[in-house]
BABA-854312 format. One record per residue (C-alpha): x negated, y negated, z; residue in three letters. Coordinates in Angstrom, 2 decimals. Layout:
BABA-854312
{{X, Y, Z}, "ala"}
...
end
This chain:
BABA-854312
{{37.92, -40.34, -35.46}, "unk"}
{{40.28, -38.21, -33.46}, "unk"}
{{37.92, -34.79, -34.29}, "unk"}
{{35.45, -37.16, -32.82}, "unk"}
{{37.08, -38.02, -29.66}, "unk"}
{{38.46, -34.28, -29.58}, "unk"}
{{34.93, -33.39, -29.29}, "unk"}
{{33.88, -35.81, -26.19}, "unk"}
{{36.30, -34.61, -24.32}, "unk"}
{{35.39, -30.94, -24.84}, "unk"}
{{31.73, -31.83, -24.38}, "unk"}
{{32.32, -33.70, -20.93}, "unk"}
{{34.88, -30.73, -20.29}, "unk"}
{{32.23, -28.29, -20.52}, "unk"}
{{29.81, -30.69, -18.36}, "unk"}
{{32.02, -30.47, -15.26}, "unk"}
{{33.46, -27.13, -15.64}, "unk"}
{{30.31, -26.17, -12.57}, "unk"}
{{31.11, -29.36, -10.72}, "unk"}
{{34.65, -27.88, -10.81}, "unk"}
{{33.78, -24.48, -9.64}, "unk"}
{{31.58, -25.71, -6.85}, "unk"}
{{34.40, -24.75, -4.28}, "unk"}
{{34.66, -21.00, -5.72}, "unk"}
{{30.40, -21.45, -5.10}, "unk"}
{{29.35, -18.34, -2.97}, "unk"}
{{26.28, -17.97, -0.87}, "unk"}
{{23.79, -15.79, -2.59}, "unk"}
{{20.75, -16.05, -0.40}, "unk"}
{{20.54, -12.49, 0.85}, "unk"}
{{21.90, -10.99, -2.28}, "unk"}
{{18.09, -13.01, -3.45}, "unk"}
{{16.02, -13.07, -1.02}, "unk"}
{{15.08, -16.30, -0.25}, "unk"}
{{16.66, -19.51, 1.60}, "unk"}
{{19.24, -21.91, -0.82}, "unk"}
{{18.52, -25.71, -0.70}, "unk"}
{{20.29, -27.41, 1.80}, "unk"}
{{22.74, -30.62, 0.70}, "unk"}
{{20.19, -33.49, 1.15}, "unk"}
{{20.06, -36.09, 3.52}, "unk"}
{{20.52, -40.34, 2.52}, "unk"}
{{18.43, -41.11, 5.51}, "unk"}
{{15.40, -39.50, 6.66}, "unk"}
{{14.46, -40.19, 10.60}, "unk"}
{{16.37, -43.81, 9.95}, "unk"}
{{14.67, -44.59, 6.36}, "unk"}
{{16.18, -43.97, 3.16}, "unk"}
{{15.42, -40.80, 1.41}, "unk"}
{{13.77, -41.48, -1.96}, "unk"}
{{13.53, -37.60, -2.82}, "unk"}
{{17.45, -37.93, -2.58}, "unk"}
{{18.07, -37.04, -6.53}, "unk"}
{{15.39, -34.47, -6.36}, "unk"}
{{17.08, -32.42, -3.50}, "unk"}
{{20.26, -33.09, -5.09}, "unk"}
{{19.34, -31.74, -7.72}, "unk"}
{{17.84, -28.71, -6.57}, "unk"}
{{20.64, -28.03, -4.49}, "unk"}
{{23.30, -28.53, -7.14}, "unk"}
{{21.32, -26.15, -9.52}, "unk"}
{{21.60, -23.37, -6.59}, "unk"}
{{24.90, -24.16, -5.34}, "unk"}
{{26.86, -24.64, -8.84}, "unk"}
{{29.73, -22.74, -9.45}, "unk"}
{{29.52, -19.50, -11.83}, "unk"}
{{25.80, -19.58, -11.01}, "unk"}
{{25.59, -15.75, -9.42}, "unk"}
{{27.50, -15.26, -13.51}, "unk"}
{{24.97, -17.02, -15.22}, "unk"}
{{21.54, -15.76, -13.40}, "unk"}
{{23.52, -12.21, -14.06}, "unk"}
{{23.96, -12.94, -17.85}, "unk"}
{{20.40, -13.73, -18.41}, "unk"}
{{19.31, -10.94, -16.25}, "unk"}
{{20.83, -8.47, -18.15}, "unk"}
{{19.66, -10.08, -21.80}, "unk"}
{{16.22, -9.57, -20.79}, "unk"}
{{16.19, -6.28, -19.79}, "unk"}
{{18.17, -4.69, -22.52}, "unk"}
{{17.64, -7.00, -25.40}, "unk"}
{{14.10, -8.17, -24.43}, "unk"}
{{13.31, -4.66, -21.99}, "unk"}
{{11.85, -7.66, -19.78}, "unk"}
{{12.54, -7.98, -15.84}, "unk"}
{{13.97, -11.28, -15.15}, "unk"}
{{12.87, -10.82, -11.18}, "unk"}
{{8.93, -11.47, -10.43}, "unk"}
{{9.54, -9.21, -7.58}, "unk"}
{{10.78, -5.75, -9.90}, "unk"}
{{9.23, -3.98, -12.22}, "unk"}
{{11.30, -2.71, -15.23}, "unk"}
{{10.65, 1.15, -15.65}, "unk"}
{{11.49, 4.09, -17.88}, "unk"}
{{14.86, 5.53, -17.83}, "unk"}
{{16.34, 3.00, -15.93}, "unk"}
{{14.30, 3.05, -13.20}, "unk"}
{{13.32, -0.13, -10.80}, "unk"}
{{10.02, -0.25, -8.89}, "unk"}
{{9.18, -3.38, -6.42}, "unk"}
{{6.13, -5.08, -8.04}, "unk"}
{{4.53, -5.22, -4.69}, "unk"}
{{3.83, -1.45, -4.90}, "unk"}
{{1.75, -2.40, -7.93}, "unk"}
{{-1.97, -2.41, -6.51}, "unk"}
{{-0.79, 1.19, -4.62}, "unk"}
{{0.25, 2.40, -7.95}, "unk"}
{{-2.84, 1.49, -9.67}, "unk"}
{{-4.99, 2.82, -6.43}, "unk"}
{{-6.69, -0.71, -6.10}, "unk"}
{{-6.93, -0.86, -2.28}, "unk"}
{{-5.69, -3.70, 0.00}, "unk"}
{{-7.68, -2.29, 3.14}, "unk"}
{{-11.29, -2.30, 3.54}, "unk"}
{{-13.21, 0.80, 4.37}, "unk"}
{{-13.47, -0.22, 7.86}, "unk"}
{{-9.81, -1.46, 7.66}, "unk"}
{{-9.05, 1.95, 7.19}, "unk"}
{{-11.26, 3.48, 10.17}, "unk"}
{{-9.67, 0.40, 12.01}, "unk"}
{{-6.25, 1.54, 11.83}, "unk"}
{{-7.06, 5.02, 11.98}, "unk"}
{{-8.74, 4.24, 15.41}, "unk"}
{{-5.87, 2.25, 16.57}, "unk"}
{{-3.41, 4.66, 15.73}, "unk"}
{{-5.48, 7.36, 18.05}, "unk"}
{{-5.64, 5.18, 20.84}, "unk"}
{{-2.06, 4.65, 20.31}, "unk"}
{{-1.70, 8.81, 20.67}, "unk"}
{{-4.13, 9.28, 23.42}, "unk"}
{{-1.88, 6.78, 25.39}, "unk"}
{{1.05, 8.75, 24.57}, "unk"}
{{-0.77, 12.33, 25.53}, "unk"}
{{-2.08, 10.99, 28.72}, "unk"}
{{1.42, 10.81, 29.67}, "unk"}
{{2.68, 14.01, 28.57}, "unk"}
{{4.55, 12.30, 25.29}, "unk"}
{{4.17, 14.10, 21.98}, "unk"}
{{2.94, 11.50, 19.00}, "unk"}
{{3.32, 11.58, 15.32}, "unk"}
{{2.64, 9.39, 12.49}, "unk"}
{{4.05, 9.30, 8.83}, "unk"}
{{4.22, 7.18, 5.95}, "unk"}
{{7.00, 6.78, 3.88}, "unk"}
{{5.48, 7.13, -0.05}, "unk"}
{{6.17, 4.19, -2.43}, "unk"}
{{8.78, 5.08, -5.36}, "unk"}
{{6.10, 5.28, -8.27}, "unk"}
{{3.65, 6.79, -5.77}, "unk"}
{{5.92, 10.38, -6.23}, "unk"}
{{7.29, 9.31, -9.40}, "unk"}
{{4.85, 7.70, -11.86}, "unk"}
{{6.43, 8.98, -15.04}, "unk"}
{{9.31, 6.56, -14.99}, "unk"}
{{6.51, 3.51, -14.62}, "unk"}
{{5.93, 1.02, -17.37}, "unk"}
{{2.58, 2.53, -19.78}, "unk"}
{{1.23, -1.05, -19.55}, "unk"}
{{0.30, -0.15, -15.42}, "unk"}
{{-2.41, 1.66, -15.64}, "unk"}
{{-3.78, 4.14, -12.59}, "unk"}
{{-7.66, 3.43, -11.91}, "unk"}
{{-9.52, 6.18, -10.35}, "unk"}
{{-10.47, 4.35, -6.98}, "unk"}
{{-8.72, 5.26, -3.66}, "unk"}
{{-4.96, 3.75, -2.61}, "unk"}
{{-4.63, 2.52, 0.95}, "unk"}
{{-2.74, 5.54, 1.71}, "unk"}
{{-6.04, 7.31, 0.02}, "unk"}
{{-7.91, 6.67, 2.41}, "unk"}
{{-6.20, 6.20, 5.13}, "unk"}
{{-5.12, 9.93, 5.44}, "unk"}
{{-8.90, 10.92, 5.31}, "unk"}
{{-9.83, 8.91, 7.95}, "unk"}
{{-6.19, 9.82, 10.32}, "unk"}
{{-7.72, 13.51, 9.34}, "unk"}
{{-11.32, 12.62, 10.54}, "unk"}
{{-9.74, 11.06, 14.45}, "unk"}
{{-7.59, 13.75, 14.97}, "unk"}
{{-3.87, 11.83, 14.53}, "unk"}
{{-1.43, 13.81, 13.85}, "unk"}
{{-0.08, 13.16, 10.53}, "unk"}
{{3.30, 14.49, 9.09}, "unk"}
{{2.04, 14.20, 5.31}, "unk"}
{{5.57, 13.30, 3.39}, "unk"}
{{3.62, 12.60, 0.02}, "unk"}
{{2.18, 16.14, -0.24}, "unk"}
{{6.00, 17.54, 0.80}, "unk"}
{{7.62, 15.27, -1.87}, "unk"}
{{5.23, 16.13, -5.07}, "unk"}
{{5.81, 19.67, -4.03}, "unk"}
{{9.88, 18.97, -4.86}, "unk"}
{{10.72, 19.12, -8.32}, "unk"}
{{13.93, 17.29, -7.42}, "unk"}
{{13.38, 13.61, -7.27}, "unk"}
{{14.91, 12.33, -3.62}, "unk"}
{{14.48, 8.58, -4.82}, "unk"}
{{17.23, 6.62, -6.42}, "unk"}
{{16.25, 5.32, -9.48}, "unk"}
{{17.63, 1.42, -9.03}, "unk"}
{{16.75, 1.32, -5.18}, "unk"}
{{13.36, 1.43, -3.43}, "unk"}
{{14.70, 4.18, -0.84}, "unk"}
{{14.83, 7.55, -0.55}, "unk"}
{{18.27, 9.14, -0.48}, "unk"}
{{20.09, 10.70, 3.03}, "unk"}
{{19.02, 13.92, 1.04}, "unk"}
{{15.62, 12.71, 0.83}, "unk"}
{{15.73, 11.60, 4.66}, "unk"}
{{16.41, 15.03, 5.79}, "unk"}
{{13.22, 16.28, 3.56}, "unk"}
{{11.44, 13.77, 5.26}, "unk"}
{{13.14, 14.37, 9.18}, "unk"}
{{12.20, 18.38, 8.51}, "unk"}
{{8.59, 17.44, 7.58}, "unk"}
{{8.41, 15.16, 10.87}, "unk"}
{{9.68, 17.27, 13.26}, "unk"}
{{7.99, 20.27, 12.21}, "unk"}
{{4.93, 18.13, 13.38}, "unk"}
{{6.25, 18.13, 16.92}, "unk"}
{{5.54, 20.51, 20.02}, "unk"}
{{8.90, 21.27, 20.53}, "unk"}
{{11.51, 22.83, 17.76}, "unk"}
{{14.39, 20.73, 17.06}, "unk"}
{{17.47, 21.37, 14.79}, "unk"}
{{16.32, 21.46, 11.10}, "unk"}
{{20.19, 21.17, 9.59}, "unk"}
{{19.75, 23.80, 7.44}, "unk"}
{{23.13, 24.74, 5.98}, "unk"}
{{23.97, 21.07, 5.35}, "unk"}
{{25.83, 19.93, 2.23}, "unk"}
{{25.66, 16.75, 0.60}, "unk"}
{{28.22, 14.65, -1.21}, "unk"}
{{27.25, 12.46, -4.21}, "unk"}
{{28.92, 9.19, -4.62}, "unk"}
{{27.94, 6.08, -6.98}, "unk"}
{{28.88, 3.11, -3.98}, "unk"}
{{24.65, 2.72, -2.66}, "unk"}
{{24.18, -1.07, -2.28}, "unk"}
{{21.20, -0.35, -4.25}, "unk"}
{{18.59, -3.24, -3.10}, "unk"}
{{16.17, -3.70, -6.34}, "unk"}
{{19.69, -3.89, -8.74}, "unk"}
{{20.38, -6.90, -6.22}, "unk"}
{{17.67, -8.71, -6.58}, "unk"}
{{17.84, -8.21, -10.43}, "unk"}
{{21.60, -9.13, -10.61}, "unk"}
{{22.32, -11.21, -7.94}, "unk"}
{{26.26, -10.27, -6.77}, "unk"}
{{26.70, -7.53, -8.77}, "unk"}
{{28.57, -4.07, -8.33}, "unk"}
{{26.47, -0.79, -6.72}, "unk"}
{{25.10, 0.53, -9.51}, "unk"}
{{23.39, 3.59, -7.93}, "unk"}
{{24.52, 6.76, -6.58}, "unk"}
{{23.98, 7.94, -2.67}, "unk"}
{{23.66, 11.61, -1.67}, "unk"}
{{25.81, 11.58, 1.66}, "unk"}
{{25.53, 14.52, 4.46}, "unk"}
{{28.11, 16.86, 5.47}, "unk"}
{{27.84, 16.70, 9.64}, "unk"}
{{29.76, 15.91, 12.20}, "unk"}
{{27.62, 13.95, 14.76}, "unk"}
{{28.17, 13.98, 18.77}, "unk"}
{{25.77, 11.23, 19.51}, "unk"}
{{27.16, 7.86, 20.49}, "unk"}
{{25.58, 4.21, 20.03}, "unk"}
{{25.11, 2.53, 22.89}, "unk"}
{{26.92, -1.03, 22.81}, "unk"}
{{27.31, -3.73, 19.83}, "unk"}
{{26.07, -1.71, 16.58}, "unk"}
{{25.90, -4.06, 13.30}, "unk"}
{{24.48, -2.00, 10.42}, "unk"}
{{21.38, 0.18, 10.22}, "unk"}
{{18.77, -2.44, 10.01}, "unk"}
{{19.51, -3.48, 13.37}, "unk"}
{{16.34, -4.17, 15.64}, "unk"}
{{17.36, -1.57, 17.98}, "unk"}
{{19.27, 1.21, 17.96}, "unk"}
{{19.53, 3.39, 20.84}, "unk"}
{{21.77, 6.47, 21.22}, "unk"}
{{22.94, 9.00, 23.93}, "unk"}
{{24.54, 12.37, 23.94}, "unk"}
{{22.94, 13.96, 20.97}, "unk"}
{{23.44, 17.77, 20.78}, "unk"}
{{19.39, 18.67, 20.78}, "unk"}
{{16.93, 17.94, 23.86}, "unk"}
{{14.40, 15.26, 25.06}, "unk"}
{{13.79, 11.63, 24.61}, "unk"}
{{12.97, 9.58, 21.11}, "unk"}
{{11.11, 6.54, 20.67}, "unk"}
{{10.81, 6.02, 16.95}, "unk"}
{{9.37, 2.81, 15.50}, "unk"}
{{10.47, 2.63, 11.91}, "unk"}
{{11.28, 0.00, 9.33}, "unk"}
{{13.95, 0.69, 6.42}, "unk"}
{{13.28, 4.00, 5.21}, "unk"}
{{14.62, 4.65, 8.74}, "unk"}
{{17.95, 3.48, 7.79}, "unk"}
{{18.93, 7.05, 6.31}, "unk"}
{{16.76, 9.47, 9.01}, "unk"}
{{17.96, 7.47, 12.18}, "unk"}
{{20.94, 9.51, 12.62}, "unk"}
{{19.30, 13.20, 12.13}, "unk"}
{{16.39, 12.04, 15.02}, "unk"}
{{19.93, 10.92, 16.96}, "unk"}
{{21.28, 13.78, 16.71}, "unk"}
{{18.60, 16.20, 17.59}, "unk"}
{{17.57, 14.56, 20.95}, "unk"}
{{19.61, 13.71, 24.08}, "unk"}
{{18.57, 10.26, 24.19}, "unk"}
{{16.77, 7.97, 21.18}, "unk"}
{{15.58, 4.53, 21.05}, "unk"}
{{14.95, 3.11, 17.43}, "unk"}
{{12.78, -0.11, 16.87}, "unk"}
{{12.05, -2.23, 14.14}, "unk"}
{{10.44, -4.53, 16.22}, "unk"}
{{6.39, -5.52, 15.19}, "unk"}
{{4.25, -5.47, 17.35}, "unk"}
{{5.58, -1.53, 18.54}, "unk"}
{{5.83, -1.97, 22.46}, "unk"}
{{4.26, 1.39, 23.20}, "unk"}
{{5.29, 0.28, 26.65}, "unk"}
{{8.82, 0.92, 25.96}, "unk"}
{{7.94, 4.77, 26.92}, "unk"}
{{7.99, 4.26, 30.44}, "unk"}
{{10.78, 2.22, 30.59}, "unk"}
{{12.82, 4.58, 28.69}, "unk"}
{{11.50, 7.82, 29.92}, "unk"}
{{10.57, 9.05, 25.96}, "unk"}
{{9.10, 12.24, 26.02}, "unk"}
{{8.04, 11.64, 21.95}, "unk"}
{{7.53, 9.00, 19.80}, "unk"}
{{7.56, 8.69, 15.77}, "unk"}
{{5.61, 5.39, 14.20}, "unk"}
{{7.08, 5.48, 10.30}, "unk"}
{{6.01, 3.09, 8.24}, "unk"}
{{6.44, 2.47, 4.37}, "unk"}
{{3.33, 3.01, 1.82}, "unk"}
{{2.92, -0.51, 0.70}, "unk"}
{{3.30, -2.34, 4.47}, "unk"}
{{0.01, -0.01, 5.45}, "unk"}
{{-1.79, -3.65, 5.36}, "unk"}
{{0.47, -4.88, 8.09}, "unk"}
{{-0.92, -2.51, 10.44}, "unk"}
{{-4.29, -3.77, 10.34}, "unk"}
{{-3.26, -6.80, 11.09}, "unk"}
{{-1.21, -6.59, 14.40}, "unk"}
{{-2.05, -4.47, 17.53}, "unk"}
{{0.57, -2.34, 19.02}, "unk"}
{{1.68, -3.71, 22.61}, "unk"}
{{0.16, -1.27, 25.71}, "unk"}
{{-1.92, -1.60, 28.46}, "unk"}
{{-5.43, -0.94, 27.26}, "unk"}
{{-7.52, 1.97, 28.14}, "unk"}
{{-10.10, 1.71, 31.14}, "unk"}
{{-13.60, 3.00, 29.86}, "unk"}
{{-16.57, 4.11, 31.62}, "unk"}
{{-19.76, 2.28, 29.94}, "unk"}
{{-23.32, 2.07, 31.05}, "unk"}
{{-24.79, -1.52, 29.96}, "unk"}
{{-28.14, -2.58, 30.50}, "unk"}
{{-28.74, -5.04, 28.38}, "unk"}
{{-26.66, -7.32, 26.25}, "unk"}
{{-27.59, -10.12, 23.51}, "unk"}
{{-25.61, -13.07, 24.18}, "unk"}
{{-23.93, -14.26, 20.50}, "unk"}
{{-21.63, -16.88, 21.84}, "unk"}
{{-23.23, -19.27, 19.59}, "unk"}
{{-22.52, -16.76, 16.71}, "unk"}
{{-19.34, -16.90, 14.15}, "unk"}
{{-16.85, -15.60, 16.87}, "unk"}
{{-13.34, -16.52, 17.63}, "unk"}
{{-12.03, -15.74, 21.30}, "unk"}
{{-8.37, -16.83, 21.74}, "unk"}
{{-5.78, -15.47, 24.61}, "unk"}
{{-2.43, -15.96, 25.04}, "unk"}
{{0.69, -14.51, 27.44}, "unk"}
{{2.53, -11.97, 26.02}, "unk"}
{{5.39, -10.88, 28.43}, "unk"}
{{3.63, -8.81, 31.19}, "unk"}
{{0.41, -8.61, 29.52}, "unk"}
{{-2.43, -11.25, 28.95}, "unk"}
{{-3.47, -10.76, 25.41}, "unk"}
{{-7.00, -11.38, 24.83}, "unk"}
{{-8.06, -11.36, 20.57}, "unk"}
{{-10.39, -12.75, 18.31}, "unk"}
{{-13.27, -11.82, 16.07}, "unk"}
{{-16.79, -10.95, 16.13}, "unk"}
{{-19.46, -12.26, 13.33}, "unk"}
{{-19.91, -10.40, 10.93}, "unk"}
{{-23.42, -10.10, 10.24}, "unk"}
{{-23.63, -7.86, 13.63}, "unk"}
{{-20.99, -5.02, 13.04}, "unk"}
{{-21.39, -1.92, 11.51}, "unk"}
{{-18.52, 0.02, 10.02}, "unk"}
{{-17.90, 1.92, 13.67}, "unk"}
{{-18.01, -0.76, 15.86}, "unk"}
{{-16.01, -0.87, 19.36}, "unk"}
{{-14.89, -3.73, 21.57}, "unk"}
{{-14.56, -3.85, 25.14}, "unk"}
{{-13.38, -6.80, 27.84}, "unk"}
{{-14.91, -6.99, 30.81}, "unk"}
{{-13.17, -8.09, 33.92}, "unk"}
{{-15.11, -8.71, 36.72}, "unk"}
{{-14.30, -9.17, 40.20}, "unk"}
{{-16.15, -9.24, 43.30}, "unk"}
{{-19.20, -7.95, 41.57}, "unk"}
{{-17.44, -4.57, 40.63}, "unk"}
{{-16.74, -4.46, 36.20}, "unk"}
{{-14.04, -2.74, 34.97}, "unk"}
{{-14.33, -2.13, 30.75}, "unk"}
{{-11.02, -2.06, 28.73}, "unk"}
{{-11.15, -1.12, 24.95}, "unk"}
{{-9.78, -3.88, 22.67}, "unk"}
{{-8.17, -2.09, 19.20}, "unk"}
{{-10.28, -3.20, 16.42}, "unk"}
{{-7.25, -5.33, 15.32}, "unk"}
{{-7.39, -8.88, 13.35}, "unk"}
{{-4.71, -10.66, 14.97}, "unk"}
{{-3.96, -12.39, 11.19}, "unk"}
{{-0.96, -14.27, 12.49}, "unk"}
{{-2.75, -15.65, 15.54}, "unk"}
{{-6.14, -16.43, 14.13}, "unk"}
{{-6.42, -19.71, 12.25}, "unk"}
{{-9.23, -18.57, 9.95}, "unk"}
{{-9.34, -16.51, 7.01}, "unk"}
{{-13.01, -15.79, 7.67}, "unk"}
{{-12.94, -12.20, 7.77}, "unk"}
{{-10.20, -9.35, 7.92}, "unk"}
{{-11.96, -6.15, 9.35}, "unk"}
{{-13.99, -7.90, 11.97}, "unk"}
{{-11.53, -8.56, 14.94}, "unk"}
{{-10.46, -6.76, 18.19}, "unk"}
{{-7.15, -7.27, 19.98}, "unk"}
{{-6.40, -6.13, 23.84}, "unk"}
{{-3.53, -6.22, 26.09}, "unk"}
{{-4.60, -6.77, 29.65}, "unk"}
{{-2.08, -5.97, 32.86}, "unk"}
{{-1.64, -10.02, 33.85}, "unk"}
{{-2.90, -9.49, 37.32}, "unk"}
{{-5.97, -7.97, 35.78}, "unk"}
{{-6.42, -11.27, 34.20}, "unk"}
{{-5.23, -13.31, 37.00}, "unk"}
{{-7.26, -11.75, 39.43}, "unk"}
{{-10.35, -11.21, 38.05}, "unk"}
{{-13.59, -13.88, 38.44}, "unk"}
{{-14.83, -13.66, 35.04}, "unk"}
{{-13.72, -12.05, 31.72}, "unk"}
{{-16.61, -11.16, 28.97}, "unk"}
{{-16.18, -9.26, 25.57}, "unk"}
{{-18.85, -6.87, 24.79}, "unk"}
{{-19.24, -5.62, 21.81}, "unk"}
{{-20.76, -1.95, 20.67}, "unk"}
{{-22.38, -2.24, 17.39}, "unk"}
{{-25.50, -0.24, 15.65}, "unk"}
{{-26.64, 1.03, 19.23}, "unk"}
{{-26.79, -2.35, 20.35}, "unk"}
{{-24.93, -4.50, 22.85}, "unk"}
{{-23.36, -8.10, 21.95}, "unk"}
{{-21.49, -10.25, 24.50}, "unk"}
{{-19.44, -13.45, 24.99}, "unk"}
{{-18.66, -15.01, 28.26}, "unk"}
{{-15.19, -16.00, 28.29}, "unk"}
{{-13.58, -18.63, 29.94}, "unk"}
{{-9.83, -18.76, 31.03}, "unk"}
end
């Protein structure tokens, strides 16, 4: 009887031990990525709650004590007992290496971007550099490769490569058919046999930021400081992200190659940590004005671009406010962007005023009773007109125009042929839309607004109504 009893109390023991340790609870959202259930409510807007128990519960299962411990423990069983990943969101490699399973379809060169996707951004991205030209400011694009892109050997066997085109495929075909100029980091990183990834983070190393900072600048009109006597120091402290989201509160596991140099810039104000929206910087020891739009790959370039221009301004901020050159006085401007976020920019128009066009029209077919969606909006001192055009009527080069008219006299601005995904409420199409930032007075001021659209040697309109 008393072995019995012995064993209740050990039993219930064990049963409260993470109601016990719910004080020593820590929050673990960032550490995985996603939002924690919040303690639920009794009442909901004055009636009881009768999901109660099932938010409870939810939240008790995410907020129990030891629970970072536990998710740990079974992380690490399945990858070195079962070789499993115990994170939908990483891919288990060779040799200890962690990919993000987002960079799959790259990998396996199954493309996210249509054809005319592709010519899309390709076309945006030259508008975005004739705006930039017309006002004296160098422009260069780059993409920052995905992990397994430049180091496929350390990729599970079971992902296998097809022999169709990656977004980044064809992309840098069609930059190379408009004339953007393209600092190509893929080609410079195959041609390293040193690999300038860490192998348990989705980043390239400081040492592989300066690879990449060379390869940009060399792009530019103007020379800039290349660093080329610079040391680096290794040290295993990274806060490597992928080991995060596999182990949840864990130690750095991964090692960070950090620069010998002693920098003369200065941040201007509050700085917080690299991923900051903006980052701007004065008193850097080379010449001219930055504008660099980057996203996390920046984190370990930012300072190098700091420190070879007078004056940066560094934005992770979508949509890019190409506008910010003339408010800052930028004399260049760098657009990075990671491999596997290529989607994103066919899917959100960079913010300028649009380019005035000289067109001809004689005739247009009226298709407002087509599969079109016109929708406008304010968007600080713009008037931001998007939408989509059917379908059935565009060939793969087509162009989009609005028309303001006022007192007779039409004035033609080119729309980028952007679908506004965030802003449109259909999923009807994905390659068929146009997107166009409009000074507000133009709007304001002008009698009418049309879009015309260029398409197979053909004209297409749509009276618009503000």
């Amino acid at each position: 009887m008393k072995k019995k009893v012995v064993f209740i109390i050990i039993y219930v023991l064990l049963c409260l031990t993470p109601l016990a340790m719910l004080p020593l609870s820590k929050d673990t959202s960032a550490e995985e990525k996603r939002d924690l259930s919040a303690f639920p409510e009794v009442k909901k807007e004055g009636k009881l709650n009768l999901s109660f128990f099932t938010e409870f519960d939810a939240w008790f299962t995410d907020h129990m004590g030891g629970r970072s411990y536990l998710v740990e423990a079974q992380t690490m069983m399945k990858e070195y007992v079962f070789g499993e990943s115990a994170n939908s969101s990483v891919i288990l490699g060779k040799n200890g290496w962690l990919f993000y399973e987002e960079t799959a379809d790259d990998y396996a060169n199954v493309a996210s971007l249509t054809e005319r996707n592709s010519r899309n951004v390709a076309v945006t991205l030259r508008m975005m550099q004739d705006y930039c030209t017309e006002r004296g400011v160098d422009f260069v694009f780059t993409v920052a490769p995905n992990k397994n892109t430049l180091y496929p050997d350390n990729m599970p066997a079971w992902y296998v490569r097809t022999s169709g085109k990656s977004n980044l495929d064809m992309l840098a075909a069609d930059l190379d058919r408009f004339g953007v100029k393209y600092a190509d980091l893929k080609s410079m990183f195959l041609k390293e046999p040193k690999a300038y990834y860490q192998p348990r983070d989705s980043h390239w190393t400081y040492e592989g930021g300066m690879l990449a900072y060379r390869t940009i600048v060399n792009k530019l009109s103007k020379e800039h400081s290349l660093f080329e006597d610079v040391k680096f120091t290794e040290r295993a402290d990274w806060d490597a992200d992928l080991v995060n989201m596999m182990y949840p509160g864990a130690p750095d596991t991964d090692v960070q190659m950090y620069p010998e140099i002693t920098y003369s810039f200065t941040v201007k104000g509050a700085f917080v940590s690299d991923m900051d929206m903006v980052i701007e910087t004065t008193g850097g020891a080379g010449e001219g004005s930055l504008l660099m739009f980057r996203d996390s790959f920046g984190n370990t370039t930012w300072r190098y671009f700091a420190e070879a221009f007078a004056e940066a301004d560094f934005e992770r901020a979508v949509p890019y406010r190409l506008n910010t050159i003339d408010r800052i006085g930028a004399d260049t401007v760098v657009l990075e962007i990671v491999e596997r976020n290529l989607k994103n920019l066919a899917e959100k128009a960079p913010m300028m005023e649009a380019p005035k066009r000289n067109l001809e029209v004689l005739d247009a077919y009226d298709i407002s009773d087509r599969d079109n969606q016109v929708a406008s909006r304010t968007a600080g001192v713009f008037f931001h007109i998007y939408g989509s055009i059917a379908p059935e009527i565009l060939d793969e080069d087509y162009h989009v125009y609005i028309i303001a008219k006022k007192s007779g006299n039409a004035v033609f601005y080119e729309a980028f042929p952007i679908y506004e995904r965030e802003l449109l409420t259909s999923e009807r199409c994905c390659d068929n839309g146009f997107s166009c930032y409009l000074p507000e007075e133009v709007a304001t001021e002008a009698d009418s607004l049309g879009i015309l659209t260029v398409s197979n040697g053909k004209y297409y309109y749509i009276p618009y109504t503000k």
